[in-house]
N, C-alpha and C positions, 0 to 999 in steps of 0.2 A: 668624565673627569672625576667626578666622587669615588667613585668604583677604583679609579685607579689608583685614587688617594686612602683608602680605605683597605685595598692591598698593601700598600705601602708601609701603612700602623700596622697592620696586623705582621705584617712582616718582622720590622721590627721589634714588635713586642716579644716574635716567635726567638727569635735574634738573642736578644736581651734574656726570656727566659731561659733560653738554653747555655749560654753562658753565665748565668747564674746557679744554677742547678751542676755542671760539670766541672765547676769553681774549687780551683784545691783546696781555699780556703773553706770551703762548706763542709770539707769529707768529713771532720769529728762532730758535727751537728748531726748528718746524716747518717753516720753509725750508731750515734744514740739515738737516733732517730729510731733504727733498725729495729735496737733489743727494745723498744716500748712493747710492746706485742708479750712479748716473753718475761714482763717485770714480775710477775707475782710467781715464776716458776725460777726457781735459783737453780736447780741442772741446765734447765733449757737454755740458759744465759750463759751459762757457761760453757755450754757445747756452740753457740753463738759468737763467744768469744773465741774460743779455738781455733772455729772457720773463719772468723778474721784474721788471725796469726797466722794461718797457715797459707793465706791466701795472700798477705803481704809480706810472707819470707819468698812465695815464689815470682815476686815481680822483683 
């Protein structure tokens, strides 16, 4: 009975984070998320940004 109730949470949870994460709300969090990595390099960000642009003209 625990086991099955503890599949259940995690289930859940699994639920919950994935719909949080795939939320359209979060996409401009998660693109700035993106260029962190890239801040102290100003080309790299910028070719960073481009593969954005180009990648939401083709959707």
């Amino acid at each position: 009975m625990i086991r099955g109730l503890g599949t259940v949470v995690v289930l859940v949870a699994f639920v919950g984070l994935a719909l949080w994460v795939f939320s359209p709300r979060r996409k401009q969090d998660f693109d700035e998320a993106t260029k962190l990595p890239f801040a102290d390099d100003p080309e790299a960000t910028r070719h960073v940004e481009q593969a954005q642009a180009s990648r939401s003209k083709q959707q």
